[in-house]
N, C-alpha and C positions, 0 to 999 in steps of 0.2 A: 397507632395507639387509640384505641376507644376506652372513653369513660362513662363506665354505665352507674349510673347513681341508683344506691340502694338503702331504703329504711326498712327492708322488713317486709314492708306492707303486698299485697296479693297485686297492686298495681308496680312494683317494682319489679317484683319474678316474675311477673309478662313482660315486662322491657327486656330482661335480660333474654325470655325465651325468644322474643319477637327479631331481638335483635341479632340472634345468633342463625336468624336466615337469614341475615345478610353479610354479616360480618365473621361467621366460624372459622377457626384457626387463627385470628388474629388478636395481638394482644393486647390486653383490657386491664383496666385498674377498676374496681369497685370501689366506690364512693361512699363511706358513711358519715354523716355531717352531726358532729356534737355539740352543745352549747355551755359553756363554762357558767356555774351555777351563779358567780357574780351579774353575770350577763344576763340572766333570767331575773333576779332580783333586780337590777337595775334598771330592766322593760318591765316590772310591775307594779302597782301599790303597796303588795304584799310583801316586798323585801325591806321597804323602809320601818315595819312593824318587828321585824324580827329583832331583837337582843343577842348581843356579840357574844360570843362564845357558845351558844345554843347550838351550832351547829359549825361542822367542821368542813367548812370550805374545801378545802385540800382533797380530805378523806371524799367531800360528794362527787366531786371532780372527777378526782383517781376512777371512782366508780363509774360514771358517764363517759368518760374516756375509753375506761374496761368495756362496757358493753358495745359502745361505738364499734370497738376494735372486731368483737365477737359478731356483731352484723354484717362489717366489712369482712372476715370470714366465712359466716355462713354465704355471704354474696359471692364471693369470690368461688366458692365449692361449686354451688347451680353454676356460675358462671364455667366453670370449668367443664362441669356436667354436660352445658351443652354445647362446649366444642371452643371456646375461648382460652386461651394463655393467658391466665389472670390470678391477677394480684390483689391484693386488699390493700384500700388506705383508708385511715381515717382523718378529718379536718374538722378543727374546730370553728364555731360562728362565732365573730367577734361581733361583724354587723349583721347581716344575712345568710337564707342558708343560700340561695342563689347568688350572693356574692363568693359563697365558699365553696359552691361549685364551679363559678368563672374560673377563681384564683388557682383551683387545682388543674381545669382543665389548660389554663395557659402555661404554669408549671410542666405539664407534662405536653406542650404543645399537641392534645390532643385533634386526633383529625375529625372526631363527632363526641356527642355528650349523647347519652342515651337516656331517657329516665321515664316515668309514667307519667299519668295525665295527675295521678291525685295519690297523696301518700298519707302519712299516719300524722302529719302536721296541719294545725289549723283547722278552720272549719271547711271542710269539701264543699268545694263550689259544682255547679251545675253543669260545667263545659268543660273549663281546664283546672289545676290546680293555682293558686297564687306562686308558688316556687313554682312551676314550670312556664306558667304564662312568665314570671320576670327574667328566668335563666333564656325564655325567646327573645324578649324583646330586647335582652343585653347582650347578647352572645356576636362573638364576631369569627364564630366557625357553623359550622353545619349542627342543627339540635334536630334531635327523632324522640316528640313525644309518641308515647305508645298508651293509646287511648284505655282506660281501664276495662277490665273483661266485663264488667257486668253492662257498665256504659256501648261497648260496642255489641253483646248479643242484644241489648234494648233495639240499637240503631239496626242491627244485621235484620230482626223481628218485623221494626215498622217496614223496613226496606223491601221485605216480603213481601209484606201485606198492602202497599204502595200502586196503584195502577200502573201500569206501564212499564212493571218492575220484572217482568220475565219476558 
């Protein structure tokens, strides 16, 4: 079982595509990691300002759950597209999303976590993403980041253009 973690973003459909040269025919869970809307107001400032009943918890939920679920399908389809026996789940962040990717891949005692360098969370770092750098340095099975495309035509470009490189 491979778990290929997926938000969406153009760095996670190269993980899946990257990863299905290695791993095609076998089966995969797609990963989309949700955050309960309590959980975002209680990481910010801006939850302690809001007034009770303004907004319906439940109903914002249901919705981010909803779409979670629609990601982890759309991922699931590519994934399948390129050769994968895959399924869709979704997991919600209680604490992290790198924690909520550990928590599923030992659930499903997966044999790799597949994910990209930098996704549609946080501010994109210059190397790796913050979730993927932590899902490394926590991980106690085998992790394959897949460097983002634009990040590796930059590096394949300088590589070229590099003395000693042909």
């Amino acid at each position: 079982m491979i778990l290929l973690c997926y938000d969406g973003s153009d760095d996670a459909k190269a993980a899946i595509d990257e990863a299905s040269k290695l791993f095609s025919g076998q089966q995969a869970t797609v990963l989309t990691v949700w955050q309960p809307f309590a959980e975002v107001l209680a990481s910010t400032t801006l939850g302690w300002g809001i007034a009770p009943g303004v907004l319906d918890i439940e109903q914002t939920d249901e919705a981010s759950r909803a779409a979670a679920h629609r990601l982890a399908m759309e991922g699931a389809e590519l994934a399948r597209q390129a050769g994968f026996d895959a399924q869709p789940r979704e997991s919600t962040q209680l604490d992290t999303i790198a924690n909520a990717i550990l928590d599923v891949a030992d659930d499903l005692d997966a044999a790799a976590i597949v994910m990209g360098s930098r996704g549609l969370t946080g501010i994109k770092s210059l190397l790796l993403g913050s979730v993927s750098h932590a899902v490394l340095q926590r991980a106690d099975r085998t992790v394959i980041v897949v460097p983002s495309p634009a990040v590796a035509s930059s590096r394949k470009r300088r590589h070229d253009r590099s003395p000693g490189s042909r």
